[in-house]
C-alpha positions in Angstrom: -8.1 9.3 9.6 -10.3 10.2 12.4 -11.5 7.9 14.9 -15.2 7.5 14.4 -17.2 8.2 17.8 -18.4 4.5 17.9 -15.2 2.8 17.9 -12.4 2.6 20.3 -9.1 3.1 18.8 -6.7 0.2 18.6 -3.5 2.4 19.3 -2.1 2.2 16.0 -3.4 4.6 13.2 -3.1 1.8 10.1 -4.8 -0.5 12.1 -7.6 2.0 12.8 -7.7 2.5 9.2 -8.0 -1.2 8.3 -11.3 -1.1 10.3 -13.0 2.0 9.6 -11.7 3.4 12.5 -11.3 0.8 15.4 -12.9 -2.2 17.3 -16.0 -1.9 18.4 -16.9 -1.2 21.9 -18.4 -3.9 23.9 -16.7 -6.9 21.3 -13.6 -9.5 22.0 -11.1 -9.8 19.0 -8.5 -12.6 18.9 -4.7 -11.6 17.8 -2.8 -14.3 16.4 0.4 -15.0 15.2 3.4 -17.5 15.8 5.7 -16.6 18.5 7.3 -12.7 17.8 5.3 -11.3 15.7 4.0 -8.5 18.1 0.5 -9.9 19.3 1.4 -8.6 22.8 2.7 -5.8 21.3 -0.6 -5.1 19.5 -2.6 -5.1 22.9 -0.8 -2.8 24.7 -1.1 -0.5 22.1 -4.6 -1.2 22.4 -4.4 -0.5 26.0 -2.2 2.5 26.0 -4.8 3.8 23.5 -7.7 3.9 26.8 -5.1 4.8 29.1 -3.7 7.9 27.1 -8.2 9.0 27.7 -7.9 8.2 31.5 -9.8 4.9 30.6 -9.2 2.0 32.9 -6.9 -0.6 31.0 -6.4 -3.7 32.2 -3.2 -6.1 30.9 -4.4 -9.6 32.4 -0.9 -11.7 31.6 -0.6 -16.2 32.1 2.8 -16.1 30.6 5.2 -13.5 31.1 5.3 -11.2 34.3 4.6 -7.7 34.8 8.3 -6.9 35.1 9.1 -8.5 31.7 6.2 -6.9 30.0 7.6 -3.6 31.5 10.9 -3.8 30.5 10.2 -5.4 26.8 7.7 -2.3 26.4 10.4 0.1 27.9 12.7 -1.0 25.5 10.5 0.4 22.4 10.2 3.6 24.3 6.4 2.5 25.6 5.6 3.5 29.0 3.1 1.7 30.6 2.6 3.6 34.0 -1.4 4.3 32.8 -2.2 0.3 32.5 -3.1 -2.3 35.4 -1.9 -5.8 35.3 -2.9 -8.6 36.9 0.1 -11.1 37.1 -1.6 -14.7 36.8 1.9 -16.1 35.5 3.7 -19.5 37.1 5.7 -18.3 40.0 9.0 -19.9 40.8 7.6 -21.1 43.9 5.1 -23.5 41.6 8.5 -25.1 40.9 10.9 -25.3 43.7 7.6 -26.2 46.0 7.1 -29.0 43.5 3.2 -29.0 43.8 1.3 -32.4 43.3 -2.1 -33.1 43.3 -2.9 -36.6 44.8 -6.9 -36.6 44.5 -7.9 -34.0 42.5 -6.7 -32.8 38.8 -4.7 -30.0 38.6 -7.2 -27.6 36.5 -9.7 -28.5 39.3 -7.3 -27.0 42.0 -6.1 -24.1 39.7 -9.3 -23.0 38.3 -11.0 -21.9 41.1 -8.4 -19.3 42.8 -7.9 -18.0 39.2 -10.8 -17.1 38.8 -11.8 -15.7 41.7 -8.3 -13.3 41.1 -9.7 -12.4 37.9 -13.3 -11.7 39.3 -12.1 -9.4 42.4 -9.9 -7.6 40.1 -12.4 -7.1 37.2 -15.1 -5.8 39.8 -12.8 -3.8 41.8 -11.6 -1.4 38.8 -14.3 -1.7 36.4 -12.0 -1.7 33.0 -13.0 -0.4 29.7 -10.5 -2.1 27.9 -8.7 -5.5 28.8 -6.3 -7.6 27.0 -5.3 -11.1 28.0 -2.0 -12.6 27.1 -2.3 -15.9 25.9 -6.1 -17.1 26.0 -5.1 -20.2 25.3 -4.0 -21.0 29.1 -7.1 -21.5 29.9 -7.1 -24.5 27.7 -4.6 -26.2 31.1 -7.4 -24.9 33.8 -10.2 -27.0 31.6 -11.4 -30.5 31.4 -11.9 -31.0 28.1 -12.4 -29.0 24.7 -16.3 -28.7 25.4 -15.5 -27.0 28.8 -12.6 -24.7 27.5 -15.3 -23.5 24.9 -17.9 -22.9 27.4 -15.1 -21.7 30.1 -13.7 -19.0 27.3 -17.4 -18.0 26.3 -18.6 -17.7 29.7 -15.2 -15.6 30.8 -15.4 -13.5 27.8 -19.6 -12.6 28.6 -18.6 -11.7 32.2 -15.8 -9.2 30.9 -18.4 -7.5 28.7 -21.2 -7.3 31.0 -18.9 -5.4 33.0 -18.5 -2.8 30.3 -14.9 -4.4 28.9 -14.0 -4.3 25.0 -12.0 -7.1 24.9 -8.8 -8.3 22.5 -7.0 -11.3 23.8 -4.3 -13.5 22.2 -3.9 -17.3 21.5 -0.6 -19.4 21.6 -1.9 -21.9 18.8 0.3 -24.7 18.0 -0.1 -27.7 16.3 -1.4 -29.6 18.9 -3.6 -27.5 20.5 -4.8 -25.1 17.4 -7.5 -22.0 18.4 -10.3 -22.8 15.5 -12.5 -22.3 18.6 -11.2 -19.0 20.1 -11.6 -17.9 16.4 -15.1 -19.1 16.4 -16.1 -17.4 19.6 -14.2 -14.2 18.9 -16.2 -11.0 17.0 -12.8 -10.4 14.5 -9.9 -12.3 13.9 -5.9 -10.1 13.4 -4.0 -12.2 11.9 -0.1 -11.4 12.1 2.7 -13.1 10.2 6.4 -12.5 9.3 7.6 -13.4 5.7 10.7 -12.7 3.6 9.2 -9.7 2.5 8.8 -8.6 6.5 5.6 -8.4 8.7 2.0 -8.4 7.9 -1.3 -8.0 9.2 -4.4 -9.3 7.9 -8.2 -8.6 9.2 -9.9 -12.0 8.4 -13.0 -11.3 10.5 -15.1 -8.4 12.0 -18.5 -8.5 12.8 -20.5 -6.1 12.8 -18.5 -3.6 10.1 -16.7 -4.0 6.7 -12.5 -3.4 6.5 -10.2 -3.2 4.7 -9.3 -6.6 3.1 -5.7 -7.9 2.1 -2.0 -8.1 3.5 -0.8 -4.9 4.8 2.9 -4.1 6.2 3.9 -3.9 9.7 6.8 -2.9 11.1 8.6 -2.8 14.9 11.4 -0.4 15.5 12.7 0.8 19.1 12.2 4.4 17.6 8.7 4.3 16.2 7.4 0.9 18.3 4.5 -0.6 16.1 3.4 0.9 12.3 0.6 -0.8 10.2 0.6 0.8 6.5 -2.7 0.3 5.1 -2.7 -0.6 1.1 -4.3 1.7 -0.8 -7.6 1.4 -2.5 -7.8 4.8 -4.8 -11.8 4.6 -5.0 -12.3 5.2 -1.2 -10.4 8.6 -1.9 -11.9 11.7 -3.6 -10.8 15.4 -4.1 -12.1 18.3 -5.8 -9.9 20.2 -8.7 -9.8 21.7 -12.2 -8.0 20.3 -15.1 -6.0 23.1 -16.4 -2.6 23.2 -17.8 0.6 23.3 -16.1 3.2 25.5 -17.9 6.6 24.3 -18.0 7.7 27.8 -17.8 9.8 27.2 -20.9 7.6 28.6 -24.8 8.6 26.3 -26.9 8.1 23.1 -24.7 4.5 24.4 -23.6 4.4 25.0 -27.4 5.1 21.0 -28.2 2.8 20.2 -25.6 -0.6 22.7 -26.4 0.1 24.9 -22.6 1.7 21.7 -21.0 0.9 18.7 -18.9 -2.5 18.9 -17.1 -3.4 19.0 -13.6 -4.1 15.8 -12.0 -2.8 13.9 -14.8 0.0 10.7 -14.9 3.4 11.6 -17.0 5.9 8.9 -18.3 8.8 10.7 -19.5 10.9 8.1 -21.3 14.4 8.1 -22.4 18.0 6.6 -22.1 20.2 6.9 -19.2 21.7 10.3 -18.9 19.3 12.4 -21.2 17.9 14.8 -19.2 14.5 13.0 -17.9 14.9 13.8 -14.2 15.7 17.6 -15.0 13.1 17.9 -17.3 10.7 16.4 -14.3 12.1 19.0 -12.1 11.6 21.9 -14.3 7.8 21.3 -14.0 8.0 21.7 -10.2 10.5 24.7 -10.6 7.5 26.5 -12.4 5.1 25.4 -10.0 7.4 26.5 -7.0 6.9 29.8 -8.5 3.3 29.6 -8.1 3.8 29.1 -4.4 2.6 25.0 -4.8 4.4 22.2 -3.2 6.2 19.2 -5.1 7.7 16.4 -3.9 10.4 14.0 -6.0 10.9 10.3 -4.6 14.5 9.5 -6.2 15.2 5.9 -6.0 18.7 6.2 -7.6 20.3 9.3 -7.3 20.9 10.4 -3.3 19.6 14.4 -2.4 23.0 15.9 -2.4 24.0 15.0 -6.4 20.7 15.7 -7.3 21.2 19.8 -6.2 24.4 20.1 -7.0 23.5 19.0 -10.5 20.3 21.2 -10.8 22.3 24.2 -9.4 24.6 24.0 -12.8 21.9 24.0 -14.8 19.6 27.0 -13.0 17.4 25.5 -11.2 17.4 26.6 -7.9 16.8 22.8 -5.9 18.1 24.4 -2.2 15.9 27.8 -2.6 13.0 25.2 -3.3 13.8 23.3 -0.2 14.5 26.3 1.9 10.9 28.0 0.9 8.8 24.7 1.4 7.8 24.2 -2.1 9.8 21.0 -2.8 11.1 18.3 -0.4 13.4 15.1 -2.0 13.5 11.8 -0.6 16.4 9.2 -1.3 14.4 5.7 -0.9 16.3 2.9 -0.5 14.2 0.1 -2.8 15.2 -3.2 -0.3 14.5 -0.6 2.9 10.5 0.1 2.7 8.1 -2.1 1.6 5.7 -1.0 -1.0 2.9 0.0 1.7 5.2 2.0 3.7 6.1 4.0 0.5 2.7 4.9 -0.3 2.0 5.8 3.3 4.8 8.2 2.2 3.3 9.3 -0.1 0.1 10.2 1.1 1.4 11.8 4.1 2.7 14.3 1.9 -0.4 14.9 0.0 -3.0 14.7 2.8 -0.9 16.6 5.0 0.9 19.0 3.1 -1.5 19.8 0.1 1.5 18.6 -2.3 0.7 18.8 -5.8 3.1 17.4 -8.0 5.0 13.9 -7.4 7.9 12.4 -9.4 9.0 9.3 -9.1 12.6 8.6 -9.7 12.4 5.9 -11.7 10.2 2.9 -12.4 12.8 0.8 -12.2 13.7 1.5 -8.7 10.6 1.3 -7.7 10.2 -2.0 -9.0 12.8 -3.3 -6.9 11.2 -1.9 -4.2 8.0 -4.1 -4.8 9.7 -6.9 -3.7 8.0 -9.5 -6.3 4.9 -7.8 -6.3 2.9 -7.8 -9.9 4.4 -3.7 -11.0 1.2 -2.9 -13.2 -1.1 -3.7 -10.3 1.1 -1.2 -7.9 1.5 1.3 -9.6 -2.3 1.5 -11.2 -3.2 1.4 -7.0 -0.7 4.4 -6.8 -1.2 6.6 -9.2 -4.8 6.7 -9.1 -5.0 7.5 -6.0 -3.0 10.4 -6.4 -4.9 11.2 -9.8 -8.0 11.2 -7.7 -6.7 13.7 -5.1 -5.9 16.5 -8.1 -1.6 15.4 -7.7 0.1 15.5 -11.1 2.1 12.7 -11.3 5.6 12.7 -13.3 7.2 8.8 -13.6 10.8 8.6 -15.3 11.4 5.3 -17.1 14.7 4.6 -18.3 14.8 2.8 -21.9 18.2 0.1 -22.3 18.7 1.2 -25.7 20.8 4.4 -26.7 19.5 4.1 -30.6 17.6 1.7 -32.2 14.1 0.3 -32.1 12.2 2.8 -30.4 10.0 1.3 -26.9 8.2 3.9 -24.8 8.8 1.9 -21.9 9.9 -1.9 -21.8 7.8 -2.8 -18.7 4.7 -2.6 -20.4 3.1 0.1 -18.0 2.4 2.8 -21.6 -1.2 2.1 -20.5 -1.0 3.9 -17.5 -0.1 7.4 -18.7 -2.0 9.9 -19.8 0.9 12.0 -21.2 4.1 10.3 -22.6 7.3 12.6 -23.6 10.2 10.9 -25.0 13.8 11.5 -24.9 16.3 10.7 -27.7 20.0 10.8 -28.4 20.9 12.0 -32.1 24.1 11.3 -33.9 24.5 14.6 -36.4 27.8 14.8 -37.9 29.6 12.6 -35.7 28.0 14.9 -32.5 25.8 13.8 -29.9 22.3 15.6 -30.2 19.3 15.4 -27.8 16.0 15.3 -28.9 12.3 15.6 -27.6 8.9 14.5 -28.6 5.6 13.6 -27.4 3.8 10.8 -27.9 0.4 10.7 -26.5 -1.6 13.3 -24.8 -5.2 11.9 -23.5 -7.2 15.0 -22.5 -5.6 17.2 -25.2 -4.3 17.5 -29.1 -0.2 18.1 -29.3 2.4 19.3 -31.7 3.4 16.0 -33.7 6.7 17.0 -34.6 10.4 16.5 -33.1 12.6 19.3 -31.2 16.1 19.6 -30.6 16.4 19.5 -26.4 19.7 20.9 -24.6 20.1 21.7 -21.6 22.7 24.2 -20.8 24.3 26.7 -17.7 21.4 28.6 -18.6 18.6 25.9 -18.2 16.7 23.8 -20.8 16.1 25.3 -24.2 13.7 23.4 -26.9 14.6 24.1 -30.6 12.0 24.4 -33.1 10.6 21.2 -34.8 13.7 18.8 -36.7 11.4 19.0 -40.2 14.9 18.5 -42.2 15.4 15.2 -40.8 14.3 11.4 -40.0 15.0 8.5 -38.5 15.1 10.6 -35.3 13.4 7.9 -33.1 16.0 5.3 -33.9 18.6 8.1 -33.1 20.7 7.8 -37.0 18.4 11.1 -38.4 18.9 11.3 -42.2 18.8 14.8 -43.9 15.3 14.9 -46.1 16.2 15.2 -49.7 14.1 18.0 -51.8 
């Protein structure tokens, strides 16, 4: 997402996203969080944002010192050589000279050299951006709530007149909560940490819409600070024709009237073991041949068994790799939250024009969801992706081998617009596969039953099992004349 030319990045490109493309310039927004959630963090970036456009930043710190801040940021791989600071935090000599003030209160004394510091220092250099690290200090240089309010307000009008965009944090705390920086502020970042791992949520911005909700956030030493946006399909639009997509194999394209069309969701449903994920692939074999990109996320199976196992049954997995028409991801379902995985995701489609996605299976990826409602994630998911022309293939995985036959047992049938079942068959005391479709939204199908194998050779479908029922409770009885 571009920047738009009236905002001012905040350094992180979900965060960007959130608001339609940054703060806006000439505005003070309030970060808050407990302790260690990343609020300094989150201004640096915002800092290192101005510096990396040779725009004067300016870091003005009451806690820690410039040395800490230097070192904590060096430690995620930041380097902060473009940003000026201005050190306002306690000095040891504060202690050891054991300061007391016999006629005058403290915040009288204090005030007045701290803000002449900060007036010099904000006149010398003439920042564009400025973040101050913890707002809430002021708080010990006032008399009273009403002259913290006025001090903050008054502080905050001086930085803009200057030409400042401003974000500042607050140390809130029981005691002393910041209901009135949030009052005076133009938006409100809100950061947390739960079980499920960090958020950030945008509960004020004047001025502009955002994006609303709880978005992911995550702080590594490799990557430093990552917002991932959730996704809301309707904001996202592309072009393309709904046409067919050959399986490459007659018969199959037969069952299906030319195959499965583009831009259209695919549940192919079946026992463990039965073929679903090779069937998948065979789709994006056929359109590797057509020189388009696929992309299978396997939450099961890791990348290694999954082309060794499509090698024996001619599909050629490593060729795909090697020519850039498929890549395979091995997710981990505890490792990414469900944000980060559709950031994934649409990395490779509004990067690398990918046009077919599998999923590998629901069930994985409902672990991954970490309590979240299923339906609600995957309707956000795949119609996005329907919406930018990608055809998506999901494999669901049915508990029973014969039986009562259940298209899916998560009750997600809604979401398809093509559903393709797998079945085992008992014939003669032998093992048989079969395949049929079940629903087709945008086209008529074959209503009958094949015989599927899949051999050294590749998949073959048989003509239609007219001789027998009972198929979809796997015991098929022979049709007496």
């Amino acid at each position: 997402m571009s920047i738009r030319e009236d905002r001012l990045s905040t350094g992180i490109k979900g965060l960007d996203e959130i608001l339609h493309g940054g703060y806006i310039p000439g505005r003070s927004y309030l970060i808050r969080g407990k302790p260690g959630v990343g609020k300094t963090l989150m201004g640096l970036y915002f800092l290192l944002a101005g510096a990396s456009k040779s725009e004067k930043s300016l870091f003005i710190s009451f806690s820690e010192t410039e040395d800490q801040i230097r070192k904590n940021a060096k430690s995620l791989g930041l380097d902060l050589n473009g940003i000026l600071f201005l050190d306002l935090s306690p000095t040891s000599e504060f202690f050891s000279k054991a300061q007391v003030y016999d006629i005058f209160l403290p915040s009288e004394v204090e005030r007045v050299p701290t803000t002449q510091s900060i007036i010099e220092t904000v006149c010398s250099i003439k920042p564009k951006r400025v973040f101050i690290d913890a707002l809430t200090q002021f708080r010990y240089l006032a008399i009273d709530p009403f002259h913290f309010r006025r001090q903050v307000l008054s502080f905050i009008r001086f930085l803009v007149e200057q030409g400042a965009t401003v974000v500042f944090s607050s140390d809130a705390s029981s005691e002393f909560p910041d209901d009135d920086l949030q009052f005076i502020s133009d938006g409100i970042i809100n950061l947390g940490y739960t079980e499920e791992g960090r958020t950030v949520m945008v509960s004020k911005f004047r001025g502009s819409d955002f994006r609303e909700g709880i978005h992911s956030l995550r702080i590594t030493s490799g990557t430093g600070v990552e917002v991932f946006p959730r996704v809301i399909p309707e904001l996202y639009r592309k072009g393309f024709v709904i046409q067919p997509i050959s399986s490459g194999i007659p018969d199959l394209d037969e069952l299906l009237n030319g195959g499965i069309e583009r831009g259209t969701n695919t549940i192919i449903t079946g026992p463990s073991g039965v073929g679903k994920t090779t069937l998948g692939l065979q789709f994006m074999k056929e359109a590797s041949g057509r020189g388009e990109r696929s992309v299978l996320y396997s939450f099961e199976e890791s990348i290694e068994t999954i082309i060794h196992r499509c090698k024996s049954v001619n599909i050629p997995v490593q060729e795909m790799l090697d020519r850039g028409t498929l890549s395979l991801f091995y997710i981990e379902p505890l490792k990414y939250s469900p944000d980060e995985f559709t950031i994934m995701v649409r990395r490779e489609v509004e990067e690398k024009d990918t046009k077919i996605v599998m999923i590998d299976s629901i069930s994985g990826y409902r672990l991954a969801l970490l309590g979240r409602d299923l339906k609600q994630a995957l309707y956000a998911l795949t119609k996005y992706l329907q919406n930018m022309g990608v055809t998506i293939i999901l494999i669901n995985e049915t508990e029973s081998i014969t039986g009562e036959f259940y298209p899916t047992e998560q009750g997600i049938s809604f979401l398809a617009d093509n559903i393709i079942f797998l079945r085992y068959l008992e014939i003669n005391g032998e093992i048989r596969k079969a395949i049929g479709v079940l629903k087709k939204r945008v086209s008529d199908f074959e209503k009958t039953i094949r015989e599927f194998e899949i051999t050294k050779y590749g998949i073959k479908v048989g003509k239609p099992l007219r001789e027998l029922r009972g198929i979809l409770k796997g015991l098929p009885e022979a049709i007496k004349e």
